[in-house]
BALOPA-262190 format. One record per residue (C-alpha): residue number from 0; residue in one letter; chain; x, y, z negated. Coordinates in nm, 3 decimals. Each point is the difference from the previous one (the first is absolute). Example, Ala and Ser with C-alpha at 12.3 -4.5 7.8 and 13.67 -1.06 7.14 Angstrom:
residues 2
{0; "A"; "A"; {1.230; -0.450; -0.780}} {1; "S"; "A"; {0.137; 0.344; 0.066}} 
END
This chain:
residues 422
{0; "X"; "A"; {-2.735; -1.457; -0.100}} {1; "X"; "A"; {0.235; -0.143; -0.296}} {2; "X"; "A"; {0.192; -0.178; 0.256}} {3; "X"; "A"; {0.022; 0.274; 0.206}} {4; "X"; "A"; {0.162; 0.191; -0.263}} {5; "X"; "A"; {0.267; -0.247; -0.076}} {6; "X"; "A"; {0.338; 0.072; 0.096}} {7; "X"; "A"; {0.095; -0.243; 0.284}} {8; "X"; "A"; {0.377; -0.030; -0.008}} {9; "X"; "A"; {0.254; -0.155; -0.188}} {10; "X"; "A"; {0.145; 0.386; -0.006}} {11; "X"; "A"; {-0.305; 0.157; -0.118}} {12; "X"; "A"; {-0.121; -0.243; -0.256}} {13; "X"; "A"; {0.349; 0.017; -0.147}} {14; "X"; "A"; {0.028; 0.333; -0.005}} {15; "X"; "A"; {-0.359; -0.005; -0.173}} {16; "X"; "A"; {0.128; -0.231; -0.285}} {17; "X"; "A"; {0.235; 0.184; -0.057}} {18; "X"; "A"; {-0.184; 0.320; 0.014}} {19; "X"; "A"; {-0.229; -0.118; -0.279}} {20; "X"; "A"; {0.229; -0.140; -0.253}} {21; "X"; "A"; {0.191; 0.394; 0.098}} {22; "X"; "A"; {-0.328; 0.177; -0.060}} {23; "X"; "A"; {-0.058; -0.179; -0.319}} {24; "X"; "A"; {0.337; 0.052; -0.137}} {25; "X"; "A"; {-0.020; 0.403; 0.090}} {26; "X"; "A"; {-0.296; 0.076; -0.113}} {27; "X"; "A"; {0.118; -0.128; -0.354}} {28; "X"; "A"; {0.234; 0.299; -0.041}} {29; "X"; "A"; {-0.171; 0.215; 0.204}} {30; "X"; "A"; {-0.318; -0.066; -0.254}} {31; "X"; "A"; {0.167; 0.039; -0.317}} {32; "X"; "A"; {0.221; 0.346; 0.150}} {33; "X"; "A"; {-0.267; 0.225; -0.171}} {34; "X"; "A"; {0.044; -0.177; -0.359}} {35; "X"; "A"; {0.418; -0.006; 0.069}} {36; "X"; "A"; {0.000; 0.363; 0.075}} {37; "X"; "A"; {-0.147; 0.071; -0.342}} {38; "X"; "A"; {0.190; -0.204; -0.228}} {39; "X"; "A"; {0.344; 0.059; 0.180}} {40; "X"; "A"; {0.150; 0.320; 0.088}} {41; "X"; "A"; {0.162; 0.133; 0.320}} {42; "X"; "A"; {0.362; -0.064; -0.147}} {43; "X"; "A"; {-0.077; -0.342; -0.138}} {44; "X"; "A"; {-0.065; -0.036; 0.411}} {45; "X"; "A"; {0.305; 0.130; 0.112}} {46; "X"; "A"; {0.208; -0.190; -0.266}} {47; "X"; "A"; {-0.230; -0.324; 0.148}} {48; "X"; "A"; {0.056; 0.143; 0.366}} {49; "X"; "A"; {0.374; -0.016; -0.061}} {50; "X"; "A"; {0.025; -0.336; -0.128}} {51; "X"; "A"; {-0.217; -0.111; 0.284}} {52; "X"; "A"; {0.224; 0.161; 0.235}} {53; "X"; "A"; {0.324; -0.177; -0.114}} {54; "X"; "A"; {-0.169; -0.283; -0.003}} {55; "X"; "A"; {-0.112; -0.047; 0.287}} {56; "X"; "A"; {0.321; 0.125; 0.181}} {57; "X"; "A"; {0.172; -0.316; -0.205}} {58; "X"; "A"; {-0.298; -0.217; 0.050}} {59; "X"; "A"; {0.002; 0.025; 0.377}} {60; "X"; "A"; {0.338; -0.050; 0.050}} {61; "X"; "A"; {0.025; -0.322; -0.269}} {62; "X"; "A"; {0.030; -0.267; 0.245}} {63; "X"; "A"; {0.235; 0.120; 0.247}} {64; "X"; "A"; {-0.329; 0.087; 0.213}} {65; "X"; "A"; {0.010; -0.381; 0.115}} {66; "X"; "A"; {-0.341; -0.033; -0.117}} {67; "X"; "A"; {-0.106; 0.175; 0.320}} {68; "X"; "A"; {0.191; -0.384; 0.189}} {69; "X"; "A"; {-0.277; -0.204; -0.173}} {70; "X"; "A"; {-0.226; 0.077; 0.216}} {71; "X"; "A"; {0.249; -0.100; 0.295}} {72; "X"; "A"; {0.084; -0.392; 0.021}} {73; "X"; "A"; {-0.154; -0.272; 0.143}} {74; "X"; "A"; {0.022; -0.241; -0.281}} {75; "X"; "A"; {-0.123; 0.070; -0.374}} {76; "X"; "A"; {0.368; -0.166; -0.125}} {77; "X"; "A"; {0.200; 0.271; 0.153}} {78; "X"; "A"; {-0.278; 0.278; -0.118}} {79; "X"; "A"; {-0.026; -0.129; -0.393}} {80; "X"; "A"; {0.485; -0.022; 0.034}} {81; "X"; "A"; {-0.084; 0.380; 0.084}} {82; "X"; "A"; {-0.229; 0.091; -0.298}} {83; "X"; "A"; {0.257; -0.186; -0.167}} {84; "X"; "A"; {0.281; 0.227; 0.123}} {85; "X"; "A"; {-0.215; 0.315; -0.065}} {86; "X"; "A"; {-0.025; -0.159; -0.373}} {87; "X"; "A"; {0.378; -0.018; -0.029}} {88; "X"; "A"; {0.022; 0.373; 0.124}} {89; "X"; "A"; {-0.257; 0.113; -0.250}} {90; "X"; "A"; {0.123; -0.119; -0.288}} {91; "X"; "A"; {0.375; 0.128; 0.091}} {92; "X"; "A"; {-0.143; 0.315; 0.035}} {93; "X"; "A"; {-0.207; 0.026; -0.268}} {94; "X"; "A"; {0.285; -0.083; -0.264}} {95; "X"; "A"; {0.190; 0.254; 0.188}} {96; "X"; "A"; {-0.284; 0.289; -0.055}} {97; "X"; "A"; {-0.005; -0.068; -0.408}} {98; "X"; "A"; {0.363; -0.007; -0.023}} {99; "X"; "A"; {0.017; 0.351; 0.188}} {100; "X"; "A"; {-0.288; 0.129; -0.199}} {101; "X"; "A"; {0.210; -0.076; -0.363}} {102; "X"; "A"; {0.269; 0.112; 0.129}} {103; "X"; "A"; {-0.118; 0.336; 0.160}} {104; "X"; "A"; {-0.326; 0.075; -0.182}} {105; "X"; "A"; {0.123; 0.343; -0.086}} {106; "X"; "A"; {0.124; 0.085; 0.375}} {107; "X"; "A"; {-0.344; -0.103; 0.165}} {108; "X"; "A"; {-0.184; 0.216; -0.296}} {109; "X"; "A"; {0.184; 0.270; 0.082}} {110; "X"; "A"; {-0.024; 0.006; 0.377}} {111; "X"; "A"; {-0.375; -0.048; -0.023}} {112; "X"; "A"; {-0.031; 0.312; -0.265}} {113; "X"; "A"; {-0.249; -0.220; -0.200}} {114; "X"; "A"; {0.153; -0.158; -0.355}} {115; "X"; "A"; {-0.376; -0.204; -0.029}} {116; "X"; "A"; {0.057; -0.215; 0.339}} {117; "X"; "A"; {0.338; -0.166; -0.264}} {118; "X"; "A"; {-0.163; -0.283; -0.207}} {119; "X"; "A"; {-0.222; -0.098; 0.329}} {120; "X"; "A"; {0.300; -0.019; 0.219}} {121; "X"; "A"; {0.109; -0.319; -0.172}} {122; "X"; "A"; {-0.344; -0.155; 0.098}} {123; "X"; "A"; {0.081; 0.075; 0.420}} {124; "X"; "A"; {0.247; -0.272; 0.049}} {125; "X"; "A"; {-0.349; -0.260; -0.137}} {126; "X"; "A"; {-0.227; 0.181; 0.174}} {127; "X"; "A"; {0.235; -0.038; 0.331}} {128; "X"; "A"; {0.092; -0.374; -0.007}} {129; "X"; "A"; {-0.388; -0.072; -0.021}} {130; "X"; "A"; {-0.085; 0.220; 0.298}} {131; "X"; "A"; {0.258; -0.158; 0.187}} {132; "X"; "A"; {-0.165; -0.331; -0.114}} {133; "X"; "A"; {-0.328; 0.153; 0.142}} {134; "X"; "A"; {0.121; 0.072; 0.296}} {135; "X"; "A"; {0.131; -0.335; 0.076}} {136; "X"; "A"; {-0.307; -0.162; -0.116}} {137; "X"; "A"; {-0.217; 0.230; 0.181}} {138; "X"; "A"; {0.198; -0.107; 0.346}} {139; "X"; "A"; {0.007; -0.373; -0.058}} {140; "X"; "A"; {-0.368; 0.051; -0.090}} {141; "X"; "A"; {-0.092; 0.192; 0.322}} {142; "X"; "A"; {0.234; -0.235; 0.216}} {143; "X"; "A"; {-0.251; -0.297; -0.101}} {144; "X"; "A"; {-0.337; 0.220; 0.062}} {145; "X"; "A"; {-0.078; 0.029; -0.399}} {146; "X"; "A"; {-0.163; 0.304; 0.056}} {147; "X"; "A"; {-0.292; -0.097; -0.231}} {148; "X"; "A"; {0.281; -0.028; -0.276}} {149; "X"; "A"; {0.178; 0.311; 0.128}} {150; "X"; "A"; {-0.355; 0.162; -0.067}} {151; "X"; "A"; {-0.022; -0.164; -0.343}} {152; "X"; "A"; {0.377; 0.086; -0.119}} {153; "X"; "A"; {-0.092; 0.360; 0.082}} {154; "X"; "A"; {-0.335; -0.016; -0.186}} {155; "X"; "A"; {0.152; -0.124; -0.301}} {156; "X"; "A"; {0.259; 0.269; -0.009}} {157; "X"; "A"; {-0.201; 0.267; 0.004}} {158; "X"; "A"; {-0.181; -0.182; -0.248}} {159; "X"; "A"; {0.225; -0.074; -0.197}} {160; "X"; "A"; {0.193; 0.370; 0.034}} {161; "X"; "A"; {-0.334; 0.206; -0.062}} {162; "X"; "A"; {-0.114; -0.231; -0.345}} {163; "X"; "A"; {0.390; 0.108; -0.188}} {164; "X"; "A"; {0.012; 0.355; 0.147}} {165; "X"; "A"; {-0.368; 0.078; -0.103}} {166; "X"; "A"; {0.031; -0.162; -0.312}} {167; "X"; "A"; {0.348; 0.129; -0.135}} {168; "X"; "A"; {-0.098; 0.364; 0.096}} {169; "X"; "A"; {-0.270; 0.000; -0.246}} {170; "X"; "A"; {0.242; -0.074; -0.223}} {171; "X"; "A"; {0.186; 0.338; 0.099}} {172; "X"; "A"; {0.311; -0.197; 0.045}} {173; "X"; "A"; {0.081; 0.264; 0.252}} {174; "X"; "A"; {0.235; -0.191; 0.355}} {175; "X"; "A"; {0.030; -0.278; -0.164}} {176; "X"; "A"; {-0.365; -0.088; 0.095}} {177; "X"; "A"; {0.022; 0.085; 0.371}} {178; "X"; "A"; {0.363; -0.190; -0.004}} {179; "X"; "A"; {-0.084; -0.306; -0.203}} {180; "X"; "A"; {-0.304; -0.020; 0.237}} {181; "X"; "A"; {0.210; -0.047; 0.330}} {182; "X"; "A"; {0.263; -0.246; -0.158}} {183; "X"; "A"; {-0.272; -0.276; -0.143}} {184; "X"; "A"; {-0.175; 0.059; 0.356}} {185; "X"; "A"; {0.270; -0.110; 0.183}} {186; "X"; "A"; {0.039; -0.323; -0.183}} {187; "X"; "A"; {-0.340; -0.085; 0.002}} {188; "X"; "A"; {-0.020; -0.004; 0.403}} {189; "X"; "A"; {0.345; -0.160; 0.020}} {190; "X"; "A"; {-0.145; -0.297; -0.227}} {191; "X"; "A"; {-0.294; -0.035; 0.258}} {192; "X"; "A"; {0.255; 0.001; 0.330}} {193; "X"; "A"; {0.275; -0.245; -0.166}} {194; "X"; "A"; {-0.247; -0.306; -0.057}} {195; "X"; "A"; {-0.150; 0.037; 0.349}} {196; "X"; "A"; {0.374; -0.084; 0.145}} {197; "X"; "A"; {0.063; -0.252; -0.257}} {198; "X"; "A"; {-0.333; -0.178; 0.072}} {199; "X"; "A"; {0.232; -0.040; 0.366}} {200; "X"; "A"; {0.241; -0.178; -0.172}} {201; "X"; "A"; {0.217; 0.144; 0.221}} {202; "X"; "A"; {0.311; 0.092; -0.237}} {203; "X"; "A"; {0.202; -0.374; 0.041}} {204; "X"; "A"; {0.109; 0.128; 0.348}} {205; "X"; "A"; {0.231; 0.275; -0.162}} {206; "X"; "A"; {0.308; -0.073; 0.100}} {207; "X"; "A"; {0.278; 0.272; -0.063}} {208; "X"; "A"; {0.191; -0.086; 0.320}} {209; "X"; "A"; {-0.323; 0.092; 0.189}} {210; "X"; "A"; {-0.048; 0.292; -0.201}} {211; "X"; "A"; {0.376; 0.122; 0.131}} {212; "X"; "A"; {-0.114; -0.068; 0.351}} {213; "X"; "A"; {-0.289; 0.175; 0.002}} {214; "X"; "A"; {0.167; 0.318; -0.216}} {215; "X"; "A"; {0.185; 0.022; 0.359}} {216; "X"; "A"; {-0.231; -0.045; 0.232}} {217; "X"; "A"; {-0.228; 0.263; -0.111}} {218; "X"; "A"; {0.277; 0.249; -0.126}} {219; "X"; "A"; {-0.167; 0.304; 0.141}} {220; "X"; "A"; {-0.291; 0.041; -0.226}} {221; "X"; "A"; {0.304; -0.001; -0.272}} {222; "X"; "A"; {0.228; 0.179; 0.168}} {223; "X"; "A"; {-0.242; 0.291; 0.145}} {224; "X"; "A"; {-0.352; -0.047; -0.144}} {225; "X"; "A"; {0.114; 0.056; -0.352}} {226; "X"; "A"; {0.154; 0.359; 0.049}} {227; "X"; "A"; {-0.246; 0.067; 0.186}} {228; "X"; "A"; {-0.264; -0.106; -0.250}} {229; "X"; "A"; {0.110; 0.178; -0.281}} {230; "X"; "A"; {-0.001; 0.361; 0.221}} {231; "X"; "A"; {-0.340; -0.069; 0.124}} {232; "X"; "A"; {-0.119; -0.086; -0.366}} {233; "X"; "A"; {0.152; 0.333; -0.119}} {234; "X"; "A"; {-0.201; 0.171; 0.304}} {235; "X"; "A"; {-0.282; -0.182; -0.175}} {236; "X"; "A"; {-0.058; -0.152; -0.313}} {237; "X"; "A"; {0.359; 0.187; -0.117}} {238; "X"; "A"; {-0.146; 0.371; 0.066}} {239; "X"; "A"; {-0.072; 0.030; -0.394}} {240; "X"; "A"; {0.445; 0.003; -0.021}} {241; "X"; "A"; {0.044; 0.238; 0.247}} {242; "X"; "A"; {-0.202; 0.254; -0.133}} {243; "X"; "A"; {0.072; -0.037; -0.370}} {244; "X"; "A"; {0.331; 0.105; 0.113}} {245; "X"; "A"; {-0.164; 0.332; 0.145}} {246; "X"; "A"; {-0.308; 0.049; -0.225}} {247; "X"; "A"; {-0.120; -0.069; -0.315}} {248; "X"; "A"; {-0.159; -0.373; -0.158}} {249; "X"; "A"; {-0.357; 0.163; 0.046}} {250; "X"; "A"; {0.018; 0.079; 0.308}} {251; "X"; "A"; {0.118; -0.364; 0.067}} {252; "X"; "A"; {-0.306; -0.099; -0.172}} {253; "X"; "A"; {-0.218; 0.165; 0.201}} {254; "X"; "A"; {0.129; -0.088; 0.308}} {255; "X"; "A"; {0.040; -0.380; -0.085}} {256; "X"; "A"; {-0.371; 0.004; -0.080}} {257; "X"; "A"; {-0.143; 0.207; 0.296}} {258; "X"; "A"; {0.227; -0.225; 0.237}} {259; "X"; "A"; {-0.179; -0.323; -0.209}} {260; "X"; "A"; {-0.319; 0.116; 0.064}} {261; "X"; "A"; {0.031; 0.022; 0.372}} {262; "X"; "A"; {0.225; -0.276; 0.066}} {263; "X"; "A"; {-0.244; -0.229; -0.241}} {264; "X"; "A"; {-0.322; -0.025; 0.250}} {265; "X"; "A"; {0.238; -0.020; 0.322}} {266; "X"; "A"; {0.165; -0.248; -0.160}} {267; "X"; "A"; {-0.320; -0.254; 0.048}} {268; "X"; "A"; {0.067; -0.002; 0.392}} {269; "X"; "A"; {0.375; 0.077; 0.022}} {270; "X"; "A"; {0.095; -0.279; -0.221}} {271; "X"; "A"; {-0.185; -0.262; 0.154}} {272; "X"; "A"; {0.062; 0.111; 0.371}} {273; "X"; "A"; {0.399; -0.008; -0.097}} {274; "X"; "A"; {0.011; -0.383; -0.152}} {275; "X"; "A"; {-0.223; -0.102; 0.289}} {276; "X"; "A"; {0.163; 0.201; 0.299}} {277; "X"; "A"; {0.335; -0.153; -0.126}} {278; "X"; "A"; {-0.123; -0.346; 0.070}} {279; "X"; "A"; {-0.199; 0.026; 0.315}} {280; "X"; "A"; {0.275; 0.265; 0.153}} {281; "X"; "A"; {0.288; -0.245; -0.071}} {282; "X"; "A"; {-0.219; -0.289; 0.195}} {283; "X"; "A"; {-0.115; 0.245; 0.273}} {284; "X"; "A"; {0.410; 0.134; 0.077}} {285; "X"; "A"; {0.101; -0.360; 0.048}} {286; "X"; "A"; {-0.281; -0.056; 0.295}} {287; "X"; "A"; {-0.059; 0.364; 0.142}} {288; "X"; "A"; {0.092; 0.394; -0.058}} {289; "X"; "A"; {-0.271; 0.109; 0.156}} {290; "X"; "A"; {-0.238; -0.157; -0.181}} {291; "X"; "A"; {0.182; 0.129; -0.317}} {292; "X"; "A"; {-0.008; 0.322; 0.142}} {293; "X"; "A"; {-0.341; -0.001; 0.013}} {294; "X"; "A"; {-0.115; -0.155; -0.327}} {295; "X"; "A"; {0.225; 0.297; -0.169}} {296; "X"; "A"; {-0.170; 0.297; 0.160}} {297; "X"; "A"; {-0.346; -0.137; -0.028}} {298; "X"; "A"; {0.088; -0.029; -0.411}} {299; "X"; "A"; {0.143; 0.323; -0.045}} {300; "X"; "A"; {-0.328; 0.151; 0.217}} {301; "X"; "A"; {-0.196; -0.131; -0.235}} {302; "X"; "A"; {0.206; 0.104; -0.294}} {303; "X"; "A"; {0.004; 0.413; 0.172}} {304; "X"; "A"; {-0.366; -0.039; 0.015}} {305; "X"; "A"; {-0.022; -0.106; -0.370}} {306; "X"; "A"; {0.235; 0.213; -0.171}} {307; "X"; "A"; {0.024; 0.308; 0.184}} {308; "X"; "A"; {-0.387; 0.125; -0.069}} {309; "X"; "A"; {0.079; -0.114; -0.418}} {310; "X"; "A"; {0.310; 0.214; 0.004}} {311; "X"; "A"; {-0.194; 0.300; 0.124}} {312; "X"; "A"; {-0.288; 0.010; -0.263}} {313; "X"; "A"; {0.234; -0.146; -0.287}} {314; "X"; "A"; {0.261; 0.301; 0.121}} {315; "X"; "A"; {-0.317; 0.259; -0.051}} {316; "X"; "A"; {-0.162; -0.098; -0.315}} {317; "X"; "A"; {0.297; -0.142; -0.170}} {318; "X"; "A"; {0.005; 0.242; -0.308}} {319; "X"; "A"; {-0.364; -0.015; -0.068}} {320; "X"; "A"; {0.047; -0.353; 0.013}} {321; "X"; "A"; {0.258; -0.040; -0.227}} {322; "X"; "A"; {-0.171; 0.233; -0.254}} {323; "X"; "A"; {-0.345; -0.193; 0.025}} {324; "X"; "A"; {0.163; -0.323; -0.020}} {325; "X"; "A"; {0.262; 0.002; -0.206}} {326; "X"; "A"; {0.012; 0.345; -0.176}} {327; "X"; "A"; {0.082; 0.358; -0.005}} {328; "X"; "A"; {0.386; -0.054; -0.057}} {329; "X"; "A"; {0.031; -0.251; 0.331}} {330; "X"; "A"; {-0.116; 0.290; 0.252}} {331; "X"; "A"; {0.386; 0.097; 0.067}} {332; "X"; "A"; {0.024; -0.386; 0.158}} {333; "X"; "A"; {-0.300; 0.052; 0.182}} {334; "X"; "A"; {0.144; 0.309; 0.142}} {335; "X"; "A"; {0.324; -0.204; 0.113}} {336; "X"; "A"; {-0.191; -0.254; 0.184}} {337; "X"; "A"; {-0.027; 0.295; 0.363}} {338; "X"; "A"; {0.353; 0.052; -0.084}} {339; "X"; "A"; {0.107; -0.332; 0.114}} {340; "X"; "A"; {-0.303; -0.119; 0.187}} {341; "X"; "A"; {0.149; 0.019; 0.369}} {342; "X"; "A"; {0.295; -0.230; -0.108}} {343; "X"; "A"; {-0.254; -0.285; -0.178}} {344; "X"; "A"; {-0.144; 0.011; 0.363}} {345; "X"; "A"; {0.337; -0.099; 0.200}} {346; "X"; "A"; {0.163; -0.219; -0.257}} {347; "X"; "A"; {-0.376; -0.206; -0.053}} {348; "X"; "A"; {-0.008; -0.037; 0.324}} {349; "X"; "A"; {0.352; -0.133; 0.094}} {350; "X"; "A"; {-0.004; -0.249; -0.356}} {351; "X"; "A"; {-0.207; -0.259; 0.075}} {352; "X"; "A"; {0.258; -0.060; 0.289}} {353; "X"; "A"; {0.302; 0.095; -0.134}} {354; "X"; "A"; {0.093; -0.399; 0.024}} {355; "X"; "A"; {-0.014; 0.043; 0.372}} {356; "X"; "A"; {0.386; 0.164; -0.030}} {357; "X"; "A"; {0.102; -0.359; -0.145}} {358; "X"; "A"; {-0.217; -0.211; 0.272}} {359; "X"; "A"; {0.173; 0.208; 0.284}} {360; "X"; "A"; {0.356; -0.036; -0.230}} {361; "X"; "A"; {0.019; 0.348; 0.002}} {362; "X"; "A"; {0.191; 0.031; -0.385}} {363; "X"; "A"; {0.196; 0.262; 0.072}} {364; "X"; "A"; {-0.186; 0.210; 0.163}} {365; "X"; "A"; {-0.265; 0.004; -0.307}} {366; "X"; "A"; {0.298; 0.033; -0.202}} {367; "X"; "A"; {0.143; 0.322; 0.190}} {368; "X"; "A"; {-0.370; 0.154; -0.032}} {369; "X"; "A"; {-0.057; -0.059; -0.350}} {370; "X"; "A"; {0.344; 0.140; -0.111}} {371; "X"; "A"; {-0.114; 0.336; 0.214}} {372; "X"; "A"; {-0.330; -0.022; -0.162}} {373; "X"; "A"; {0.136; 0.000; -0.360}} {374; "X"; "A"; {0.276; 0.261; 0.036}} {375; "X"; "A"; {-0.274; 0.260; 0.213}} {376; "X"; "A"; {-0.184; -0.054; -0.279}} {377; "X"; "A"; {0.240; 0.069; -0.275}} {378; "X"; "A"; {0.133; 0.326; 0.251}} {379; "X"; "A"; {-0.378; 0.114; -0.002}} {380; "X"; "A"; {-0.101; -0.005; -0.317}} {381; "X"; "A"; {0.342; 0.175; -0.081}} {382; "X"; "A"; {-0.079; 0.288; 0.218}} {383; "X"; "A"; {-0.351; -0.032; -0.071}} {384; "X"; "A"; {0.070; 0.041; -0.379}} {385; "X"; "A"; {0.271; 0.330; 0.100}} {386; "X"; "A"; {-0.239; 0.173; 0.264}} {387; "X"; "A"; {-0.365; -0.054; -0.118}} {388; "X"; "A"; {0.072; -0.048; -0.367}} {389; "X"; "A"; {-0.325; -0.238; 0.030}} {390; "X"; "A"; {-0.063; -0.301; -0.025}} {391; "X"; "A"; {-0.294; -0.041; 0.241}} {392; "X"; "A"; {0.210; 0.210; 0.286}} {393; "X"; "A"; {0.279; -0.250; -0.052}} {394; "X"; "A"; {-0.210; -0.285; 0.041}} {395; "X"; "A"; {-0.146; 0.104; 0.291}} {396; "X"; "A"; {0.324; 0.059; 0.132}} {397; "X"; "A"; {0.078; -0.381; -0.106}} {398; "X"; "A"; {-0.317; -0.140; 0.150}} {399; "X"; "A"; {0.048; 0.207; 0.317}} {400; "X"; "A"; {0.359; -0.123; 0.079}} {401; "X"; "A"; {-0.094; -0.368; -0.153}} {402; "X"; "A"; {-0.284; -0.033; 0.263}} {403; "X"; "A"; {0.214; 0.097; 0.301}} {404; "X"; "A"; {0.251; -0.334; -0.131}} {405; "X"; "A"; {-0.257; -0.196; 0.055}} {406; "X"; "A"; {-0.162; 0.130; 0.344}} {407; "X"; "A"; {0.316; -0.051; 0.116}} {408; "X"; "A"; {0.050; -0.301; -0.122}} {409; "X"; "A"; {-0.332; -0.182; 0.103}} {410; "X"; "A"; {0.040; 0.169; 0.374}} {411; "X"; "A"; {0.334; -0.226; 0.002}} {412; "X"; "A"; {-0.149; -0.278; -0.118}} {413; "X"; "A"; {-0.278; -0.003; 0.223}} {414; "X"; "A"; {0.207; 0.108; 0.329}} {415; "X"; "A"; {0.239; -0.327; -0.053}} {416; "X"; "A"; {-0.321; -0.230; -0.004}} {417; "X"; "A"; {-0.059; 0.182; 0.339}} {418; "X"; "A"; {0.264; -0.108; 0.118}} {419; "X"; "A"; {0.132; 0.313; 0.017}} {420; "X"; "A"; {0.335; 0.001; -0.277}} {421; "X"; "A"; {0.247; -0.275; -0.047}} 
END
């Protein structure tokens, strides 16, 4: 009966590792939400959402996006001259960010409308270079299978994160906490990552001639991916900016926690299918479409089947559960979560193939769609916040128009593995 019970592909018991190390690592936060919510307030959260934001807008952008060309080589030399290129980019950009932030503190203060984000915005251009150093790590780890290590990195993390937020808030250090708490997280899983590559010994085939050569040959993910990855961050991770520019810090508090709390759980099978699916989908392009074709829909069946039934009841009993869990002053972000439900759905749904545009070399196409998705975005909740004078009206609006990007999108996708588009 154990046996039976066993996964029985490569694909599946991947995807299971993974999963664990995911679960794990989510149910840290997730655990210690209740305590957070008590000892931090809602605008400590939206200062916290807002550094978040920026950095991971930076952070995802660091390398020049050639992280995502690990994965792609045949031989480990040319992968690790890539990492090393990714490096280079990173720390350019990184130096670039601190210098900006000294010189134009005041500026960015002002155009967010919140003088407390100031001192922390000297901390981004840190907190960027080692997500950037994630990132590559993370891609060099999944292009040799670590996925037991991937699991652990993420573990400790959350570990790591949950132990200096908890522990500064009782000190009623205010953002600080939550902030301090994400920065000493990130170096602990990029400590983990690094000695798995050097244990590859791998780094005496950098070469910087071969780092020029393969800067050109995969000049797309630079020259498209990395536009295109900072609008579909904003659409994401970035929401907290555009709406501090329409609302208030609170409300970006609310919303950056009620958007946590559902993304959190999805998170243990998203985030696994998308490291896996990268792999096997690259592999499964190079011998047969079809095939590809078919592995996609069956994942994003099962992910419909999963998520579309949790939406429902989490979109029903939201505020009670907000109040029971994690007090009276949380039900407003329990109230948000129906608000922007539908487009959670579409965009879960589409992410954990959202590599499949860079498998099919389809840059600019993704690029073209994110920039649309961004400025609809910024024209909704502009009209939202003029017509309704509501938050929750304008994020409906928002989610509505967000989850008709990516219908279209995915029907695209899906029709050019038919056979269909060229």
């Amino acid at each position: 009966m154990i046996n039976k019970l066993k996964p029985k592909s490569d694909f599946s018991k991947n995807v299971l590792t993974l999963m664990t190390g995911t679960t794990i690592a989510q149910a840290i936060p997730i655990a210690i939400s209740p305590i957070l919510t008590r000892i931090y307030t809602p605008e400590d959260f939206g200062i916290f959402a807002l550094y978040v934001a920026m950095t991971s807008i930076f952070g995802s952008i660091a390398n020049g996006r050639y992280e995502v060309a690990i994965m792609l080589p045949r031989k480990d030399e040319d992968a690790i001259n890539i990492l090393a290129l990714g490096l280079i980019i990173n720390i350019i950009l990184s130096i670039f960010l601190f210098l900006a932030v000294f010189l134009f503190n005041d500026y960015i203060v002002e155009l967010l409308n919140n003088k407390d984000i100031s001192k922390w915005l000297y901390l981004i251009p840190f907190s960027v270079f080692l997500m950037g150093c994630f990132n590559l790590l993370s891609y060099f780890n999944n292009r040799k299978k670590l996925y037991k290590d991937l699991a652990q990195a993420n573990i400790y993390k959350s570990i790591g994160m949950a132990v200096v937020q908890l522990c500064l808030g009782i000190l009623k250090v205010g953002v600080f906490g939550l902030i301090s708490g994400q920065f000493i997280s990130q170096i602990i899983s990029n400590t983990k990552l690094f000695f798995n590559i050097k244990k590859l010994d791998l780094f005496v085939s950098i070469r910087s001639k071969k780092i020029i050569i393969l800067a050109k040959k995969y000049k797309n993910f630079f020259k498209f991916d990395v536009i295109s990855t900072i609008f579909n961050t904003i659409s994401n991770i970035g929401m907290p900016l555009v709406i501090t520019i329409f609302f208030n810090v609170t409300t970006v508090g609310y919303y950056f926690f009620a958007n946590k709390m559902v993304r959190l759980p999805l998170s243990f099978i998203l985030g696994s299918l998308s490291q896996v699916y990268y792999q096997e989908a690259s592999s499964l392009y190079r011998k047969d479409t079809k095939q590809l074709l078919s592995f996609t829909l069956n994942i994003q069946k099962k992910i419909l089947i999963f998520i579309l039934p949790t939406l429902v009841v989490v979109s029903i009993i939201g505020p009670f559960l907000f109040e029971f869990i994690f007090g009276s002053k949380w039900i407003v972000a329990g109230e948000y979560i129906k608000y922007f439900a539908i487009y959670v759905l579409f965009n879960s749904l589409y992410s954990p193939i959202s590599t499949l545009g860079d498998i099919l070399m389809k840059q600019k196409l993704v690029l073209y769609f994110n920039i649309s998705l961004v400025l609809n975005i910024i024209f909704c909740m502009y009209i939202g916040n003029n017509i309704f004078d509501s938050f929750k009206y304008t994020l409906l609006l928002v989610s509505i128009n967000g989850a008709l990007h990516f219908i279209l999108l995915n029907i695209y996708m899906l029709n050019y593995l038919k056979g269909y588009l060229k």
